[in-house]
C-alpha positions in Angstrom: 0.0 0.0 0.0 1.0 3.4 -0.4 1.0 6.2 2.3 -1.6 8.9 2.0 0.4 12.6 3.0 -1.7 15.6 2.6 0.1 19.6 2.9 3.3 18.2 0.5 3.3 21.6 -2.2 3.8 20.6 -5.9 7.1 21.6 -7.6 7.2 24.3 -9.6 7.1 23.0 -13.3 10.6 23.7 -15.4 9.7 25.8 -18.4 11.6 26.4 -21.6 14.8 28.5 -20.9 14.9 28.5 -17.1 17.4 25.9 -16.9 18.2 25.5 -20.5 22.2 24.5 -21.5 22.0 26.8 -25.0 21.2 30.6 -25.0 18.7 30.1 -27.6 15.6 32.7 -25.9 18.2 35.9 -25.5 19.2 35.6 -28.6 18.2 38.0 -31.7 18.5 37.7 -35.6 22.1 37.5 -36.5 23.5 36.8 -32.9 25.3 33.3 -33.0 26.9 31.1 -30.2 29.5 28.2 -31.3 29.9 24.6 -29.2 33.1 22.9 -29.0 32.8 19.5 -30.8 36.1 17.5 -30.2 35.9 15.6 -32.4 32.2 13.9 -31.0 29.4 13.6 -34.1 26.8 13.2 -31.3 27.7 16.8 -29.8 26.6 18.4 -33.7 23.1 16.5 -34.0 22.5 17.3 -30.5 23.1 21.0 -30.6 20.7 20.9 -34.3 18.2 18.7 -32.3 18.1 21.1 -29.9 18.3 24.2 -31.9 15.3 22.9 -33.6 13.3 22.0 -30.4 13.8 25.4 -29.3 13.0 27.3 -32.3 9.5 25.6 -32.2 8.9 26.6 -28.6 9.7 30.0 -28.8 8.8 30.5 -32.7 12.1 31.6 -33.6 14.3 29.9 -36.1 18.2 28.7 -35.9 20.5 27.2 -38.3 23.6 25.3 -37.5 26.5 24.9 -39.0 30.3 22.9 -38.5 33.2 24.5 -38.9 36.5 22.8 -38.0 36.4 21.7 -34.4 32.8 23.6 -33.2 29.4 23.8 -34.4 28.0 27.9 -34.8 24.4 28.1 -34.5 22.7 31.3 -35.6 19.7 32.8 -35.4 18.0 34.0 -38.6 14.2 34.7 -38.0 
């Protein structure tokens, strides 16, 4: 069986760009941010993945690009 407890406050819920790893919501058009890749293909489709994701949830949009050792995303509308 489970324990009933009653007074225990809900969390607050973690929304878009409180805790978020990229800068994605200050950014404006043109501004860009690059992530070190070392050599790691995983670390380019995640930061695409997540520039993406985050371009739908804010209705903004990013493109990514590699260059050498880091992968630039900008923003562009």
């Amino acid at each position: 069986m489970f324990a009933i407890e009653k007074g225990i406050p809900v969390p607050a819920s973690r929304q878009f760009g409180t805790a978020t790893k990229y800068p994605f919501r200050s950014m404006d058009v043109g501004d860009s941010f690059a992530v070190p890749v070392n050599g790691d293909k995983k670390t380019q489709v995640r930061v695409a993945v997540s520039a993406r994701i985050a371009g739908k949830r804010v209705n903004k949009q990013f493109v990514t690009r590699r260059s050498g050792e880091v992968v630039r995303v900008w923003r562009v509308a």
